[in-house]
C-alpha positions in Angstrom: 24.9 146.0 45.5 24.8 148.2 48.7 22.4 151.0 49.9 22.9 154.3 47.8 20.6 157.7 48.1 17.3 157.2 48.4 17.7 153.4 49.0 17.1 151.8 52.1 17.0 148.2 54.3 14.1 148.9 56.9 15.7 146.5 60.0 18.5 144.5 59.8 19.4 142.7 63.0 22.8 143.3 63.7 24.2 143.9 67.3 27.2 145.1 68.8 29.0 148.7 69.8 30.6 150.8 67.3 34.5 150.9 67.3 36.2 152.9 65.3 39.5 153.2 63.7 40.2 156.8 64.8 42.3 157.6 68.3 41.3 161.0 68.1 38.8 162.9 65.9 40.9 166.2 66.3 42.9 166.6 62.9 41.0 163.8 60.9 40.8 164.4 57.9 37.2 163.2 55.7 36.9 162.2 52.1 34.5 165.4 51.2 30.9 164.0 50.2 32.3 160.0 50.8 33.0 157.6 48.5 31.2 155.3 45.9 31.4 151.4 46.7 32.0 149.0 44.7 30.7 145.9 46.7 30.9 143.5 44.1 35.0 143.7 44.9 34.1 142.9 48.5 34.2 139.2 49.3 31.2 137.4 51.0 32.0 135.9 54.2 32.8 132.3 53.1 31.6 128.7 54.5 33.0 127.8 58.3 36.4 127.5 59.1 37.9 129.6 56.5 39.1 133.3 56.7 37.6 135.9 56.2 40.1 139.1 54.7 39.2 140.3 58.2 41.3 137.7 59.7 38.6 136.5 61.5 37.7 132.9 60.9 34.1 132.0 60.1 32.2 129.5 62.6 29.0 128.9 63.0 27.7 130.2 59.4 28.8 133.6 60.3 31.9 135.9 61.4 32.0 137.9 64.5 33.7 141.3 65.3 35.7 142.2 68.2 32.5 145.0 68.0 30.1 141.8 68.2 29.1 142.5 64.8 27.8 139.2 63.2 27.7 138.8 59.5 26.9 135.7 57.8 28.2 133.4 55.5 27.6 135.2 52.3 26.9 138.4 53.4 29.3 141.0 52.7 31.1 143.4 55.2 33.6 146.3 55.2 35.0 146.1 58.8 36.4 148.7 60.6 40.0 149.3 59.0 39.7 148.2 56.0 41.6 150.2 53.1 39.8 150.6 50.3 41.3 152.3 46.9 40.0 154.4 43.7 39.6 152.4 40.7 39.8 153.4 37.1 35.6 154.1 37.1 35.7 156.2 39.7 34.3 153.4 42.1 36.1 152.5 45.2 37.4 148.6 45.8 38.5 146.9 48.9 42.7 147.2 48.5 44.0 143.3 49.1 47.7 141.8 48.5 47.1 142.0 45.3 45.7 145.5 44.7 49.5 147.3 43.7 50.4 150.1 44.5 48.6 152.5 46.1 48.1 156.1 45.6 48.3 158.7 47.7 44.5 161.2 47.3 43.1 157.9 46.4 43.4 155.6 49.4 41.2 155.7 52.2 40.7 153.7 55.5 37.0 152.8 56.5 36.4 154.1 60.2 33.9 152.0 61.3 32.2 148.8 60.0 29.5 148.8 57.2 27.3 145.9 56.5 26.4 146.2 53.0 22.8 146.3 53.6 23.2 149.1 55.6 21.8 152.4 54.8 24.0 154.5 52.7 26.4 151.8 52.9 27.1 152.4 48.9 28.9 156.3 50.1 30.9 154.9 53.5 32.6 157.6 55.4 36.1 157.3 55.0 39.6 159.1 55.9 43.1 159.5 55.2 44.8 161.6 57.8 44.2 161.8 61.3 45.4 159.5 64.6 44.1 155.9 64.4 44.3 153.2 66.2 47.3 151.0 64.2 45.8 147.6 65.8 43.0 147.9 63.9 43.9 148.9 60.7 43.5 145.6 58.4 47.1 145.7 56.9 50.3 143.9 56.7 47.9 140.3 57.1 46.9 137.7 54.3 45.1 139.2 51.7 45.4 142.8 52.8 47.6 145.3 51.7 51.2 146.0 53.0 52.2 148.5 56.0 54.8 149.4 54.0 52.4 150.6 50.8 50.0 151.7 53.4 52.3 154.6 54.9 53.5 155.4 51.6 50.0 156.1 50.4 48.7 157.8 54.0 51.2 160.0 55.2 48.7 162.1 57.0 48.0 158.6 59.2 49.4 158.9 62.5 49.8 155.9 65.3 47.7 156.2 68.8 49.6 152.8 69.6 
């Protein structure tokens, strides 16, 4: 469901410091006016010991972040990294394994981690050129796209590590 304009969670209790895909915010470049979510193509964050897309595993009835974030078990979450692709409505999807090719204009990375009840968190800020961190991109793992399809899609990506 998300947050859109207008829309709004008044206190949610999430914790933690903000880290952010991108090395450098000199020659990023921004998806003009942001994208529309589709959260419904997000996975909630499953029951304990599984993984999550993230990688992380889930323990305790919740994930947790490297950024201390906490979400739990059925929440939803777009983590810092995460590549997330047009699809044919116009929405925007979280990209997996099994997403296909992607397309260059139409790929984006998510800089920094939106709950979905966050405010606004229906129109994420998102980028596709600029120096990121390549550690925390969420590629090239189980159920996430390939580096390979990645690069080809974001040539305007360039590695801080």
């Amino acid at each position: 469901m998300g947050n859109g304009i207008g829309e709004r969670t008044l206190w949610t209790s999430t914790f933690g410091r903000s880290i952010q895909v991108l090395a450098n915010a000199q020659g990023a470049l921004w998806k003009t006016g942001g994208v529309t979510m589709d959260w419904t193509d997000v996975p909630a964050v499953g029951a304990n010991a599984t993984t999550y897309y993230t990688g992380d595993v889930v323990a305790g009835g919740k994930v947790t972040f490297e950024d201390n974030v906490q979400v739990l078990t059925g929440e939803k979450v777009l983590r810092y990294g995460s590549v997330i692709y047009k699809k044919v409505d116009g929405t925007y999807a979280l990209a997996t394994d099994a997403t296909g090719a992607l397309v260059k204009g139409e790929t984006f990375v998510v800089n920094e981690t939106w709950l979905e009840e966050d405010l606004m968190s229906n129109h994420p800020g998102v980028l596709d050129a600029g120096k990121v961190f390549k550690a925390r991109l969420l590629v090239g793992g189980a159920g996430q796209p390939t580096l390979a399809g990645f690069n080809t899609a974001m040539p305007g990506i360039l590695f801080a590590d």
